[in-house]
C-alpha positions as a Markdown table, in Angstrom:
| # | Residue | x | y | z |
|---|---|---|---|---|
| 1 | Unk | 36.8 | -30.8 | 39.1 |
| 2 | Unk | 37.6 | -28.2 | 36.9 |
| 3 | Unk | 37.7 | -30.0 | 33.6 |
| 4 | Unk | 34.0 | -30.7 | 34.6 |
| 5 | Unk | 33.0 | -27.2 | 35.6 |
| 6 | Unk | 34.4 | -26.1 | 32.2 |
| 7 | Unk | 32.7 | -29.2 | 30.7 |
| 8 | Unk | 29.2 | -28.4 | 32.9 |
| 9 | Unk | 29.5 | -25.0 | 31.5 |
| 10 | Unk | 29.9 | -25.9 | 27.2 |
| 11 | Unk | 27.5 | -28.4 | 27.6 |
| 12 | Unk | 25.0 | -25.2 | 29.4 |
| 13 | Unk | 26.0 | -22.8 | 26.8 |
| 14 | Unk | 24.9 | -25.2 | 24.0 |
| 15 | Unk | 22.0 | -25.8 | 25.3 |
| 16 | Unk | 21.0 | -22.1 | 26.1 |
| 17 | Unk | 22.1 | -21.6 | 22.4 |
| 18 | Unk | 18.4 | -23.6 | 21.5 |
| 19 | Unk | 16.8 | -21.0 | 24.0 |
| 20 | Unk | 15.6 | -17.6 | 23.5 |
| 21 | Unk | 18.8 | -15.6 | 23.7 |
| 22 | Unk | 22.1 | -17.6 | 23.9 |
| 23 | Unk | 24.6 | -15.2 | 24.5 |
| 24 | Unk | 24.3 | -11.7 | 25.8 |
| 25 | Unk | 25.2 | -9.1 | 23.4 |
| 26 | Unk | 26.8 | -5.5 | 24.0 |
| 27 | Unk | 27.6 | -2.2 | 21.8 |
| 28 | Unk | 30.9 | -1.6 | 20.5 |
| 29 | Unk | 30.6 | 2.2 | 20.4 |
| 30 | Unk | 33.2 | 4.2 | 18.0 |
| 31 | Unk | 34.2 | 7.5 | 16.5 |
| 32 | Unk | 32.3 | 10.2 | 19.3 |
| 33 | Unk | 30.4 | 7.9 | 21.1 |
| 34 | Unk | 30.3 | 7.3 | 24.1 |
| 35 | Unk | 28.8 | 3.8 | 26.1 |
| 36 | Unk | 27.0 | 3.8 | 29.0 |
| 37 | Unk | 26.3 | 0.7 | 31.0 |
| 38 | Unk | 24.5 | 0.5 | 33.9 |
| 39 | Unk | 25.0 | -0.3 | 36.4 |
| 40 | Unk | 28.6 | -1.0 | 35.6 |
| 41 | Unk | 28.5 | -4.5 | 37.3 |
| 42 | Unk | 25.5 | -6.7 | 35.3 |
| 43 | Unk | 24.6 | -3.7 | 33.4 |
| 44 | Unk | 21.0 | -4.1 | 32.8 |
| 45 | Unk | 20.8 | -0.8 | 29.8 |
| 46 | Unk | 23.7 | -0.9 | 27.9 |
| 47 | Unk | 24.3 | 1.9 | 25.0 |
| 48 | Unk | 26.3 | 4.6 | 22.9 |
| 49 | Unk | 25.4 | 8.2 | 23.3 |
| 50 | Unk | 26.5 | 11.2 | 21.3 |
| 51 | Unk | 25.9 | 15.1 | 22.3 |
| 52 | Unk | 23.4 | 17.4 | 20.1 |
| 53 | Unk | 26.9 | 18.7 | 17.9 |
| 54 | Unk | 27.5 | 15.0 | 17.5 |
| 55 | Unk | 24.0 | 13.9 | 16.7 |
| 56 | Unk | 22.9 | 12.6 | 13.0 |
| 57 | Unk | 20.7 | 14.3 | 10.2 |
| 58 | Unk | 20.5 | 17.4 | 9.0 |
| 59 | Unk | 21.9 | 20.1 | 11.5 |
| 60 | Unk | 21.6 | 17.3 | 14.5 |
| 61 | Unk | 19.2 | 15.7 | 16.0 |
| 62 | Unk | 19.7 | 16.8 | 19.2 |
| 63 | Unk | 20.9 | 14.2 | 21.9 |
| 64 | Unk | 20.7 | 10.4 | 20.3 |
| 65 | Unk | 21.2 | 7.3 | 21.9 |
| 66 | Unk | 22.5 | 4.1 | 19.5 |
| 67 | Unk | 22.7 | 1.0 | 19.7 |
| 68 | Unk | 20.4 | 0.3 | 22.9 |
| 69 | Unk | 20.5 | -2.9 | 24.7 |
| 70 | Unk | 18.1 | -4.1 | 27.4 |
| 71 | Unk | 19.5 | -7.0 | 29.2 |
| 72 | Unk | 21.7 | -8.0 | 26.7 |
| 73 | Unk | 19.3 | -8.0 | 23.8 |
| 74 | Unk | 19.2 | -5.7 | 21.1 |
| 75 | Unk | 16.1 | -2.8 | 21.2 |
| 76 | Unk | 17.4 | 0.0 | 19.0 |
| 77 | Unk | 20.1 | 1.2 | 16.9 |
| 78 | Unk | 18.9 | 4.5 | 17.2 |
| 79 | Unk | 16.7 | 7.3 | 19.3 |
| 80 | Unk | 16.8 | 11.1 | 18.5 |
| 81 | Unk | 14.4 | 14.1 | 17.3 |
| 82 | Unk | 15.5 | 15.3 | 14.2 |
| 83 | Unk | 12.7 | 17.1 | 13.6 |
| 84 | Unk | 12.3 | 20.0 | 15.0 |
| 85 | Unk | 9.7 | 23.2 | 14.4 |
| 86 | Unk | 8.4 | 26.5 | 16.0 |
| 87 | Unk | 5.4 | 28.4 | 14.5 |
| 88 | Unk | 3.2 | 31.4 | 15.1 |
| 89 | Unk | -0.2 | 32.5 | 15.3 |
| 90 | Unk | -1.4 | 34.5 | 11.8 |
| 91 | Unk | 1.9 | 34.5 | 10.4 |
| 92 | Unk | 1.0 | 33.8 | 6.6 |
| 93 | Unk | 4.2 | 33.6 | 4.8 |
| 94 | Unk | 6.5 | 33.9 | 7.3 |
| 95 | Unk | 7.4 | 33.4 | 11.0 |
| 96 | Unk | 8.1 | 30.0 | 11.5 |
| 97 | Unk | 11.0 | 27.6 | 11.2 |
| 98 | Unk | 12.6 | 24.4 | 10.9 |
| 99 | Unk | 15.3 | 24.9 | 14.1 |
| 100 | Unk | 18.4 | 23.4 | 14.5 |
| 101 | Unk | 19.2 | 20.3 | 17.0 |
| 102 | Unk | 23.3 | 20.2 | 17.2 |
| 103 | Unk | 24.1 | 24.0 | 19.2 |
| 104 | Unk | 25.2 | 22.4 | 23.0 |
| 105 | Unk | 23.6 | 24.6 | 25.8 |
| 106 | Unk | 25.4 | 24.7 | 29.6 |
| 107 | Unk | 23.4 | 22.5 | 31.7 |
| 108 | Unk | 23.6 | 23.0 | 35.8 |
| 109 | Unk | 25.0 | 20.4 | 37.5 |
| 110 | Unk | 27.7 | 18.2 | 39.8 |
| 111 | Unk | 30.9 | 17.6 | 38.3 |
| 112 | Unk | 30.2 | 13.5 | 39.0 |
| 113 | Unk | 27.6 | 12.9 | 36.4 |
| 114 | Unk | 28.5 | 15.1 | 33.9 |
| 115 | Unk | 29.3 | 13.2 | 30.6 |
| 116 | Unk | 30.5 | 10.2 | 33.2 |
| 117 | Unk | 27.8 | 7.9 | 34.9 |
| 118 | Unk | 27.3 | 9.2 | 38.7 |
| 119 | Unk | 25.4 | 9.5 | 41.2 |
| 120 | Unk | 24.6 | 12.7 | 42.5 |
| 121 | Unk | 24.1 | 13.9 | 46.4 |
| 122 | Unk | 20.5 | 14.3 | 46.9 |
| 123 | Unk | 18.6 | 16.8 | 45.6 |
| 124 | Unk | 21.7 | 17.9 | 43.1 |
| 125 | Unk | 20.3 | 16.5 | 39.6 |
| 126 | Unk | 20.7 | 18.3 | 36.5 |
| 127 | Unk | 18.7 | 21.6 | 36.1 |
| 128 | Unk | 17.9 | 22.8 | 32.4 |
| 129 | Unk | 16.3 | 25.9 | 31.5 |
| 130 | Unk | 13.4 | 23.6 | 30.7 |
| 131 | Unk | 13.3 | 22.8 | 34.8 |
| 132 | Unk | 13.8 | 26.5 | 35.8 |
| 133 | Unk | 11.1 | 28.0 | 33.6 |
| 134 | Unk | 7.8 | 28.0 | 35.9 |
| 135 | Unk | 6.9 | 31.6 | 35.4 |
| 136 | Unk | 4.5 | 33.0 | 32.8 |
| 137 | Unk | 6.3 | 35.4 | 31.6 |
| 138 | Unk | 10.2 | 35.8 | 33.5 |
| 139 | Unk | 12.7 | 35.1 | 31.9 |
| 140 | Unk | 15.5 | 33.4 | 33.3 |
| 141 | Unk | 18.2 | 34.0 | 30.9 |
| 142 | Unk | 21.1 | 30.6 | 30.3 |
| 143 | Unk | 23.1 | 28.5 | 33.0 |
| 144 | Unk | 22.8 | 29.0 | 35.9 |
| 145 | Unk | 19.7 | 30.7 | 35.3 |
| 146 | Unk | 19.7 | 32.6 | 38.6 |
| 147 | Unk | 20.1 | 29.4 | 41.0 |
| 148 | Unk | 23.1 | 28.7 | 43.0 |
| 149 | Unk | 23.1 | 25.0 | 43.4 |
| 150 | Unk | 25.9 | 23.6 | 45.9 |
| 151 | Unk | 28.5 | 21.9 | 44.0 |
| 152 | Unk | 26.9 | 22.7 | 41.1 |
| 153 | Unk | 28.4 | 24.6 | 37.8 |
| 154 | Unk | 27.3 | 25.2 | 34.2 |
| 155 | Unk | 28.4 | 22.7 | 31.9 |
| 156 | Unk | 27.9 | 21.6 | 27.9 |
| 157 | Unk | 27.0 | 17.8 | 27.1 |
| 158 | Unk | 25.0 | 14.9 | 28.7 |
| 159 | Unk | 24.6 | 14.6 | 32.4 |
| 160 | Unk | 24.0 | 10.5 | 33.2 |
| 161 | Unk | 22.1 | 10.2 | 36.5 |
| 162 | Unk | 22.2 | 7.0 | 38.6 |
| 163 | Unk | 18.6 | 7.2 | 40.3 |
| 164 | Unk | 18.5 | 3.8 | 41.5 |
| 165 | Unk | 16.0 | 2.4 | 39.8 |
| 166 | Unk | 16.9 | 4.1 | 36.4 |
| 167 | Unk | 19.2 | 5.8 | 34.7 |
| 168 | Unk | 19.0 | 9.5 | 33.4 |
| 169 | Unk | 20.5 | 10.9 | 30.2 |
| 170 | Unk | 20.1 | 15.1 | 30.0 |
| 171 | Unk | 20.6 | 17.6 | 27.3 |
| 172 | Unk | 20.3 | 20.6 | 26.4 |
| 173 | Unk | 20.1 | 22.7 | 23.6 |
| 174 | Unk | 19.4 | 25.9 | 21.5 |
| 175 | Unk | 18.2 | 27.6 | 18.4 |
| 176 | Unk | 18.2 | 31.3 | 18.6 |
| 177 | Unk | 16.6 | 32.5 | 21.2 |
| 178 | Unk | 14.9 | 29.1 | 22.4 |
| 179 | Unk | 16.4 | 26.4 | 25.2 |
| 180 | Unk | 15.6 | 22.8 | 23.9 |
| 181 | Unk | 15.8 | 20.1 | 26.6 |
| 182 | Unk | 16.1 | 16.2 | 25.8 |
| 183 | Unk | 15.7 | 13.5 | 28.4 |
| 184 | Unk | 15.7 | 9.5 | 28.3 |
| 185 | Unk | 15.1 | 7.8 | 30.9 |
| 186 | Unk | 16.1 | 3.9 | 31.5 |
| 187 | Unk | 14.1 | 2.0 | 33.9 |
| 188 | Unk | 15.5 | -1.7 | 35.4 |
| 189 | Unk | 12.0 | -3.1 | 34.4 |
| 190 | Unk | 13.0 | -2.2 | 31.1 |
| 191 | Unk | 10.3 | 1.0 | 30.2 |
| 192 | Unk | 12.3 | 4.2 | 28.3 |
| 193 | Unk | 10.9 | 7.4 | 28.4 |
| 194 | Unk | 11.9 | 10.1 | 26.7 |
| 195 | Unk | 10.9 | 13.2 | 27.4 |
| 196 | Unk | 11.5 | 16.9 | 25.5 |
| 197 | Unk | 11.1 | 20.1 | 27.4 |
| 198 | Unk | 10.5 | 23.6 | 24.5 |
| 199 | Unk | 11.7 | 26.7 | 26.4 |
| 200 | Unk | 12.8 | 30.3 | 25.8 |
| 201 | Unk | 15.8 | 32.4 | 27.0 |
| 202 | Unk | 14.8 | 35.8 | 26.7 |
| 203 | Unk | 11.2 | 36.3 | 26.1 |
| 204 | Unk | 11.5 | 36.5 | 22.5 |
| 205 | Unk | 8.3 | 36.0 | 20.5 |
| 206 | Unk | 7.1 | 35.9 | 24.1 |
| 207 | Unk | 4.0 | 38.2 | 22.7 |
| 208 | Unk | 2.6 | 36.0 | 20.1 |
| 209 | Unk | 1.2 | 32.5 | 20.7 |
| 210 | Unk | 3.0 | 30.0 | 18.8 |
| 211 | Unk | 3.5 | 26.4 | 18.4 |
| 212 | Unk | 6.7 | 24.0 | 19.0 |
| 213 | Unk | 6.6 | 20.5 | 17.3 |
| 214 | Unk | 9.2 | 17.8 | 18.1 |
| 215 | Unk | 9.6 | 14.6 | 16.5 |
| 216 | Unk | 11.3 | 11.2 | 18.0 |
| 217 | Unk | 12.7 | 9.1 | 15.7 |
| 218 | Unk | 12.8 | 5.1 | 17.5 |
| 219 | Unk | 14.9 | 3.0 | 14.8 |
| 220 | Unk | 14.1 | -0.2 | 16.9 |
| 221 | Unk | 16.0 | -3.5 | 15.9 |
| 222 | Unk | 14.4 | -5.9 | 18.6 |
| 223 | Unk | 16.8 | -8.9 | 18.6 |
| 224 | Unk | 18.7 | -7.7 | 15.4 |
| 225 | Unk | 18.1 | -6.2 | 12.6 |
| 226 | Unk | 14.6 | -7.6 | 9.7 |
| 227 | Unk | 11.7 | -9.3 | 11.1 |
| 228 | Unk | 10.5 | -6.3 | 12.7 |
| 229 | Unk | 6.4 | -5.4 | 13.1 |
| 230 | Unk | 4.3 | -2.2 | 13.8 |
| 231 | Unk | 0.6 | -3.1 | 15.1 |
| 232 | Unk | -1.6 | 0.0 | 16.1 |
| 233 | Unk | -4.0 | -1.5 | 18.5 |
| 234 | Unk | -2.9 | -5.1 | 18.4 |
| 235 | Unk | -3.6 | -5.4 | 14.3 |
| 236 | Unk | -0.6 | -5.6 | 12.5 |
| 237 | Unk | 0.6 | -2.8 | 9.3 |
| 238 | Unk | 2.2 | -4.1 | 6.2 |
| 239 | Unk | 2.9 | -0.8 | 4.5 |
| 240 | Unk | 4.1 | 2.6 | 6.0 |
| 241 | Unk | 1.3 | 4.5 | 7.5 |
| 242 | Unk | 0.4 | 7.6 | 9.3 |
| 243 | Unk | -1.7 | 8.3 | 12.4 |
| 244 | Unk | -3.2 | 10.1 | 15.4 |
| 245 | Unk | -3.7 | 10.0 | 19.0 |
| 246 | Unk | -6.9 | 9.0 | 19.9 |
| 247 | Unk | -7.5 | 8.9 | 23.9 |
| 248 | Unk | -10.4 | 6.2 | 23.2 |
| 249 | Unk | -9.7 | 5.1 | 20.1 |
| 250 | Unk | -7.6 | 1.8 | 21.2 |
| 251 | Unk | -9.0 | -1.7 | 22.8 |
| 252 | Unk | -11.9 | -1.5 | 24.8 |
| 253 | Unk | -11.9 | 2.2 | 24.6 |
| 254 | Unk | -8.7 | 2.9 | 26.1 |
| 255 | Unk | -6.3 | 5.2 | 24.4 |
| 256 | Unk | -4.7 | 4.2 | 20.7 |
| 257 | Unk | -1.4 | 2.5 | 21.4 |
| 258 | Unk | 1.6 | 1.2 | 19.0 |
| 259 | Unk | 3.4 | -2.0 | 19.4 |
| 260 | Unk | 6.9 | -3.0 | 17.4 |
| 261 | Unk | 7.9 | -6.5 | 17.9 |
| 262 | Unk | 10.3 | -9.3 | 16.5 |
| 263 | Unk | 8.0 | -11.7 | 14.7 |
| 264 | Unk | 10.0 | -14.6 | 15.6 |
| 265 | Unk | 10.9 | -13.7 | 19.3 |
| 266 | Unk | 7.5 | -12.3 | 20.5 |
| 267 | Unk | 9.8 | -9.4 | 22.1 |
| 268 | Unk | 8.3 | -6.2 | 21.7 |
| 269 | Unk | 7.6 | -2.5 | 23.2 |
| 270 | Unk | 4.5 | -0.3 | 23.6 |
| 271 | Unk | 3.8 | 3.5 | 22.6 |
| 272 | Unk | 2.0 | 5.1 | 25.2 |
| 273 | Unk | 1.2 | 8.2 | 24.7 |
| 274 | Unk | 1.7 | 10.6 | 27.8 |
| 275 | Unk | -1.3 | 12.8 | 29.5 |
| 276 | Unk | 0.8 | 15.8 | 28.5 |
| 277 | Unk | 0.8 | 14.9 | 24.5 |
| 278 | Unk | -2.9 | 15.1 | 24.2 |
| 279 | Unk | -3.4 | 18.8 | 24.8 |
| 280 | Unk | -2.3 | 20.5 | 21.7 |
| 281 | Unk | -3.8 | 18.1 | 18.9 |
| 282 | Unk | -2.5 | 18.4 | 15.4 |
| 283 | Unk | -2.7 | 21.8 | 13.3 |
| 284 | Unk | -3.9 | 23.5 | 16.1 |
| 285 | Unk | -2.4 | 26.7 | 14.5 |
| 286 | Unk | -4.9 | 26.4 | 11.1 |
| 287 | Unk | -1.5 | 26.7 | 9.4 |
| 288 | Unk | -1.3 | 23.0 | 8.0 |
| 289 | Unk | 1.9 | 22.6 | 8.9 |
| 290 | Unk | 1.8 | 18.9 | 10.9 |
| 291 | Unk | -1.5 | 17.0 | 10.7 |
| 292 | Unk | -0.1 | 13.7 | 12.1 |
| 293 | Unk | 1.1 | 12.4 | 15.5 |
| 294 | Unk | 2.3 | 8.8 | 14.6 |
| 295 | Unk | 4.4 | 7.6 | 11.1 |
| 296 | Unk | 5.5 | 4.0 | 10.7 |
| 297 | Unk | 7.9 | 3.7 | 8.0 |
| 298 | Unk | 10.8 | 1.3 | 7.4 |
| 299 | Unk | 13.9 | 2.0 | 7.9 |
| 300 | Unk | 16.0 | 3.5 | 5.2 |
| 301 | Unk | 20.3 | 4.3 | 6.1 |
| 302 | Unk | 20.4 | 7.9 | 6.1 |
| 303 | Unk | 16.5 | 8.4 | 6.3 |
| 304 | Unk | 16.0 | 11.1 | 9.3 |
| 305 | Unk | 13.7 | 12.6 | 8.1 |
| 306 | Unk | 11.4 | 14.6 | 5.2 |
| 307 | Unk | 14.2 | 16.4 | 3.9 |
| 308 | Unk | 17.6 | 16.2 | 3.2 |
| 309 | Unk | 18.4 | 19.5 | 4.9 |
| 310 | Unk | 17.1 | 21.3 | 7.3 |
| 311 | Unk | 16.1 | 24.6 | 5.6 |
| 312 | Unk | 15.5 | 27.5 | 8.3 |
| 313 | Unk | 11.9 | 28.4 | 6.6 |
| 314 | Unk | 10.4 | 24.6 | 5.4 |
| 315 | Unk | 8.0 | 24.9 | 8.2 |
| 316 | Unk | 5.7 | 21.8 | 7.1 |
| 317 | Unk | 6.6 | 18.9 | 7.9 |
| 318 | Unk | 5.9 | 16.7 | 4.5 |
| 319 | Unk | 4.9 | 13.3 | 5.7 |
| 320 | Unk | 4.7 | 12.0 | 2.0 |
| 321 | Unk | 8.2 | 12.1 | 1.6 |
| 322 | Unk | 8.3 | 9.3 | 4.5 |
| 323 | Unk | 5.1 | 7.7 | 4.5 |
| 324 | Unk | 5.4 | 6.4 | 0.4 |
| 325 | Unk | 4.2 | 3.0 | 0.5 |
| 326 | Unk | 6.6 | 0.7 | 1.1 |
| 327 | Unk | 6.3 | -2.3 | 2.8 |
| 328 | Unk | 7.0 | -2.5 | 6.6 |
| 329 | Unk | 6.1 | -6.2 | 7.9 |
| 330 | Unk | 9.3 | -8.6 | 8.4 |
| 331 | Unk | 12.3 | -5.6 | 8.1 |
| 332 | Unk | 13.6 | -3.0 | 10.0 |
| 333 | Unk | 11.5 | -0.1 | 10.5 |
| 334 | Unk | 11.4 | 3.5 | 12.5 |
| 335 | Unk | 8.9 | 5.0 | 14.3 |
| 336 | Unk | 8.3 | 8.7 | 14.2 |
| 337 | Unk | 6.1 | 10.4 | 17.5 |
| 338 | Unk | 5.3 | 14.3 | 17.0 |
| 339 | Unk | 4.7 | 16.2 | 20.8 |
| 340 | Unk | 4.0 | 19.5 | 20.8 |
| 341 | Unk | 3.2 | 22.4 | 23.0 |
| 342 | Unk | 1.0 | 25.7 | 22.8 |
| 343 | Unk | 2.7 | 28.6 | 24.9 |
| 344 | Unk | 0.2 | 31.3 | 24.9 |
| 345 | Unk | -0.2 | 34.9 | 25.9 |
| 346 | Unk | -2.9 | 37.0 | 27.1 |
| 347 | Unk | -6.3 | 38.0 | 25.6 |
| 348 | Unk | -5.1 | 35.6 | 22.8 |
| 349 | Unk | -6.3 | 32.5 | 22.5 |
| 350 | Unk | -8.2 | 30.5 | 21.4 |
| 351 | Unk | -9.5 | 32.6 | 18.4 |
| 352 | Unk | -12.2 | 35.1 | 19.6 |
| 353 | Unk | -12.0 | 34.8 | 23.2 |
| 354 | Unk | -12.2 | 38.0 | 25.2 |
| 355 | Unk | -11.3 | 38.7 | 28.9 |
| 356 | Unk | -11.7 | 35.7 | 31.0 |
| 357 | Unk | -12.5 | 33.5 | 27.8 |
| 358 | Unk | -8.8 | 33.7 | 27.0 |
| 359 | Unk | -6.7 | 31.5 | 28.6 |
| 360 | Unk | -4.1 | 32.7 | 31.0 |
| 361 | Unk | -0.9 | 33.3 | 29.3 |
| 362 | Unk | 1.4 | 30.9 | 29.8 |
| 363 | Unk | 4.3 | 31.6 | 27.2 |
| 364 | Unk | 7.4 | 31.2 | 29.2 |
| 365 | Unk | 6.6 | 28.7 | 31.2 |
| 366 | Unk | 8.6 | 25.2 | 29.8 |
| 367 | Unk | 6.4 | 22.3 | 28.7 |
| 368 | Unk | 7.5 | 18.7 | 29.4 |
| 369 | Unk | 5.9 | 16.1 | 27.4 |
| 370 | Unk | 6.5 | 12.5 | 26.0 |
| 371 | Unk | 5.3 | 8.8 | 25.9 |
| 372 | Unk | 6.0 | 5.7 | 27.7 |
| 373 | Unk | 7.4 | 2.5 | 25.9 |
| 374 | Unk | 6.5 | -0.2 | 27.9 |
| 375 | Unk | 8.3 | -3.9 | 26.9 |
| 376 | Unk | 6.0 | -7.0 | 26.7 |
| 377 | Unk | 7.1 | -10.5 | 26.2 |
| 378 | Unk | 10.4 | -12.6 | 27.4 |
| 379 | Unk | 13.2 | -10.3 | 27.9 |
| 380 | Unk | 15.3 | -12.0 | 30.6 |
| 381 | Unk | 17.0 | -15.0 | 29.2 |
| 382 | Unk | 20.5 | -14.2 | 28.8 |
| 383 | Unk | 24.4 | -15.1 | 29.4 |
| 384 | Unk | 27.4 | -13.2 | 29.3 |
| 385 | Unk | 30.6 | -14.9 | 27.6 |
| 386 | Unk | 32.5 | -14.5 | 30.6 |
| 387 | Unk | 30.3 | -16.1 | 32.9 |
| 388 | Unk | 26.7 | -16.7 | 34.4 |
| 389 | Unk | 25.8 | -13.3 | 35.2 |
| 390 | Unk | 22.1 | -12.8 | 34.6 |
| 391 | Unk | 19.1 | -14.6 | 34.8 |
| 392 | Unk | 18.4 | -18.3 | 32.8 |
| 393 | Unk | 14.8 | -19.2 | 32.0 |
| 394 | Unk | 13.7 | -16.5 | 34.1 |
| 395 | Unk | 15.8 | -17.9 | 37.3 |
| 396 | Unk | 17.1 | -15.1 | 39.7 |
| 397 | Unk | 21.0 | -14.6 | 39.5 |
């Protein structure tokens, strides 16, 4: 009997070698990073994670994710924002910057899912400055930002949330006097969504409107590295390209949307922008600092961005320097997606509005924004080496 179970099994594992995904892979993470697999028995996400002082490019990229697997197939070897800017209203020649992504901020939570997988006791997740900010104009200062949370205590690095049906990686943050927050989430159904939260410590600059602009870089290798595509609305892009959100200008008049897929598998995910990315459109300032929302380029080693440092006062973000040309169909590309948030103050804005024309101000409260990859196509054949543990052909396990 068990010289035929082990013969039953070769002759499945050759066969399932034909299929769509033979054998499951998983990351080998080295040097500061960190794997996450979750859950820990079948993981569904598997990864390597790395802290903001740990992140790549020039003066961090805040917190990064590598070498993402969903269900044992390969989606990324990369996610961060290294890119990262804050600009003002009527500044000409000065006040803005290119801030830094790698300075760790205190984070509140429980002990349990701090830099370690947990699951926290209800109500108990990880509270950033980002979460604490609802106030126009208070400030709430760092960790623990006035809250007493039971359990709780102020802590540098990534919190990992177990939330049942997904899994919650949290950062935080700072460059001077501003609290950056970084979130991706991992849904069983395979979505990511990464959100960035842009808030303020101390009320500094809390009297002129001003703009932040953050930047996600997705380095996707669906299925391993080359034979990756970009389509914007379902038509496919040979050479790097630049774009904008459009809420109607995609199929059938539905908001424009981005696909990346492996040619050969069909595997793919979505771009969806967010409600929450549509209300400050690009150059809202009249500056012409960042004019586009989407760049498509392929993927260069060392490539994070449109510099090679991260000069404090390069406050445009040169698009040219990533956007050259080159062709993108059948390689390995990146994906750059620009949110951004208006914070606002009094009598102010927009240009020439008086009294109740102006809007409210809103400068200290913390923005949340960010899109939705969705997945589309096959993404649940797989086997582990050491045994049957996921689904074949789309069986249950």
């Amino acid at each position: 009997m068990k010289s035929l179970h082990h013969a039953s099994l070769g002759l499945l594992l050759l066969g399932l070698m034909g299929g769509q995904q033979a054998l499951a892979a998983t990351p080998t993470c080295s040097g500061s990073e960190t794997k996450l697999s979750w859950p820990a028995v079948n993981p569904v996400w598997e990864m390597c994670w790395l802290r903001p002082s740990q992140s790549a490019g020039p003066d961090g990229s805040g917190l990064e994710v590598r070498d993402v697997h969903y269900n044992g197939i390969p989606v990324m070897r990369r996610m961060h924002a290294p890119l990262l800017f804050a600009e003002y209203r009527n500044s000409a020649g000065g006040n803005c910057y290119r801030d830094w992504k790698d300075e760790n901020a205190n984070i509140l939570s429980v002990p349990a899912v701090r830099n370690t997988l947990g699951t926290p006791p209800f109500g108990s997740y990880a509270k950033t400055a980002c979460d604490r900010s609802l106030d126009p104009t208070a400030s709430y200062g760092t960790c623990p930002y006035g809250l007493s949370m039971p359990g709780a205590s102020c802590g540098s690095g990534v919190t990992i949330e177990d939330l049942g049906d997904e899994v919650r990686l949290t950062t935080q943050y700072t460059a001077g006097w501003y609290m950056y927050s970084s979130r991706f989430a991992f849904f069983k159904d395979g979505r990511i969504q990464p959100y960035f939260g842009f808030g303020n410590m101390d009320g500094t600059y809390n009297e002129v409107t001003h703009w932040h602009h953050n930047y996600w870089r997705f380095e996707f290798n669906i299925d391993g590295d080359g034979d990756q595509m970009i389509s914007e609305n379902g038509v496919d892009k040979t050479t790097e390209f630049s774009a904008l959100r459009s809420l109607t200008g995609g199929v059938n008049g539905g908001p424009t949307t981005w696909e990346v897929r492996n040619a050969t598998s069909g595997r793919g995910y979505r771009l969806v922008p967010g409600s929450g990315d549509y209300v400050v459109p690009t150059n809202e300032s009249g500056r012409g600092f960042h004019t586009v929302d989407v760049m498509g380029t392929k993927q260069i080693d060392g490539e994070y961005g449109d510099r090679t440092d991260n000069s404090l006062g390069a406050c445009q973000m040169n698009q040219g320097a990533l956007v050259n040309g080159q062709a993108i169909d059948h390689t390995t590309v990146a994906l750059y997606y620009r949110v951004a948030v208006r914070d606002s103050t009094a009598n102010n804005w927009p240009p020439g509005c008086s009294g109740g024309t102006c809007i409210a101000q809103d400068s200290m409260v913390c923005k949340n924004t960010g899109p939705m990859l969705v997945p589309f196509g096959d993404w649940s054949d797989y086997i582990h080496v050491s045994g049957i543990e996921g689904p074949i052909n789309g069986a249950s396990p």
